[in-house]
N, C-alpha and C positions, 0 to 999 in steps of 0.2 A: 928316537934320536932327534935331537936342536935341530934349527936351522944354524947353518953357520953364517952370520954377519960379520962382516970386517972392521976392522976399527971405526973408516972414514964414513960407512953407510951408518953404523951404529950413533955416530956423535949428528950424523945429517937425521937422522930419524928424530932423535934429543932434539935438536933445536927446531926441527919443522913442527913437535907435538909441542916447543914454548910457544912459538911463536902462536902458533893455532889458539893455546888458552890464551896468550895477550890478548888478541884479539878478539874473542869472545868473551874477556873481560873488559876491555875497552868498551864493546857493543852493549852490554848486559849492565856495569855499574851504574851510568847515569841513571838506571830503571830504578836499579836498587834503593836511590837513594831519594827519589819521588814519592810523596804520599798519596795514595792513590784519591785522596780528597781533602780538602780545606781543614786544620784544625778547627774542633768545634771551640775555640776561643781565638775571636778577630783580635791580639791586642795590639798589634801593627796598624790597622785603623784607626784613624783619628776621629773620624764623626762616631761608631760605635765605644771609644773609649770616651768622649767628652759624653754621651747618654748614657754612660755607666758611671760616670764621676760626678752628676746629678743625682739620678739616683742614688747611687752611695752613700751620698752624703743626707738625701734624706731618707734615707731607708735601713742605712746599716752601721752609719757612724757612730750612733746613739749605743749602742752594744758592743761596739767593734773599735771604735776610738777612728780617729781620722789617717788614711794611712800618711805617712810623710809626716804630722802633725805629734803631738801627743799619743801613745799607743795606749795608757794606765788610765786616763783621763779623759773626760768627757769635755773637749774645749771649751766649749758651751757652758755650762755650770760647775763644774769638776766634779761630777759625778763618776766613782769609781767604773771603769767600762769593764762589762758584764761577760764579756765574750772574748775569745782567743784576735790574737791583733792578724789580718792578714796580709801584714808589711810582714817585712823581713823577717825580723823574730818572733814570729807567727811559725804556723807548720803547713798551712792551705796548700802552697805547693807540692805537698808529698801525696797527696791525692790528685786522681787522674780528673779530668773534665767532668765525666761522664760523674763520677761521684759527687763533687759539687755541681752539677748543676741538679743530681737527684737531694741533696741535703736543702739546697737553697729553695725551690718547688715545692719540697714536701716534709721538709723537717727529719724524713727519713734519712737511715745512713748508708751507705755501702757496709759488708764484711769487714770491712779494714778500717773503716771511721770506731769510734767510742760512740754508745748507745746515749743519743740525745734524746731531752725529756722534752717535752712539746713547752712547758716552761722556759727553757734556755734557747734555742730555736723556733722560729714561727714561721711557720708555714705561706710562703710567698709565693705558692702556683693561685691563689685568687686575686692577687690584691697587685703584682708583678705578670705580665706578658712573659711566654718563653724567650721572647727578643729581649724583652728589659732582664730578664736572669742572665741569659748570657751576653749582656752589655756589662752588666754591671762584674760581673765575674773577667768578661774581657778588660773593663779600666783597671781589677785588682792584678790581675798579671803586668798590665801595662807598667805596673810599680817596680816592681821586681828588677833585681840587679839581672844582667843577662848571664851570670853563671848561676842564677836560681832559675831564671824559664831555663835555661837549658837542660838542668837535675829534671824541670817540670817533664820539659819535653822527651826526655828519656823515658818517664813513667808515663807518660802516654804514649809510647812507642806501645810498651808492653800490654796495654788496655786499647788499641786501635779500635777492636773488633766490637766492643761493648760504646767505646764513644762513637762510632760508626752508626750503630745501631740509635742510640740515644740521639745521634741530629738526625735520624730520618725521622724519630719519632716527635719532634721538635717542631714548629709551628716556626720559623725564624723572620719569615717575612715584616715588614717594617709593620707597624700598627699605626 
């Protein structure tokens, strides 16, 4: 047999158990919504985006077209550009950090990229520092309207655990 509860203890009970989850939602969301570590792309930094916006321009423009500039065209001599534009009408932001900073290093792709040929992509873990890769990867987000870093930053919600992993294995100190 029930216990018998009365109306008024029944509705005190209700609100003493809301009241309890407010509160413990109060307590608990600000957590929720802290990354438990720095995105591996500074592109709110200004001295890490101006040493990516140097580089870029001498390391990725020539293939990639200038962002802001020309995206089909090579400024420089108009040579048709060789490679996908990573301004806006580019696609770079649908990949998570972690996969470009492994495509930019080593030519290799993430699962999710299209199989690059060591002809179309060069290999910049020799010739590029882990800092100047994700410099220069930080000035190309830095471009970005803030509803594409945001699509960004959603898809690296979803890849935290591998971009986590990927800046411990990272060298990021200043060179």
């Amino acid at each position: 047999m029930g216990i018998l509860v009365s109306k008024p203890t029944e509705i005190a009970l209700v609100v003493t158990a809301m009241v309890l989850i407010g509160v413990a939602f109060t307590l608990v969301y600000p957590h929720l919504s802290e990354r438990s570590e720095e995105p591996l792309l500074d592109w709110e930094n200004t001295a890490v985006v101006a040493r990516g916006a140097t580089l870029y321009a001498e390391q990725c423009s020539s293939c990639h077209g200038y962002i802001g500039g020309s995206q089909n065209t090579n400024d420089m001599n108009n040579i048709r550009v060789s490679a996908p534009s990573h301004g806006a009408d580019g696609h770079t932001w649908e990949h998570p950090d972690f996969a470009l900073v492994q495509l930019t290093k080593t030519g290799e792709v993430a699962d999710l990229c299209r199989d690059v040929s060591e002809s179309e992509m060069p290999e910049f873990g020799q010739a590029l520092s882990d800092r100047e890769i994700v410099d220069v990867l930080s000035y190309i987000k830095s471009t970005w309207s803030e509803n594409i870093r945001v699509r960004h930053d959603e898809i690296n919600l979803l890849y935290e655990g591998q971009n986590t992993a990927v800046r411990e294995l990272l060298d990021l100190s200043d060179s």
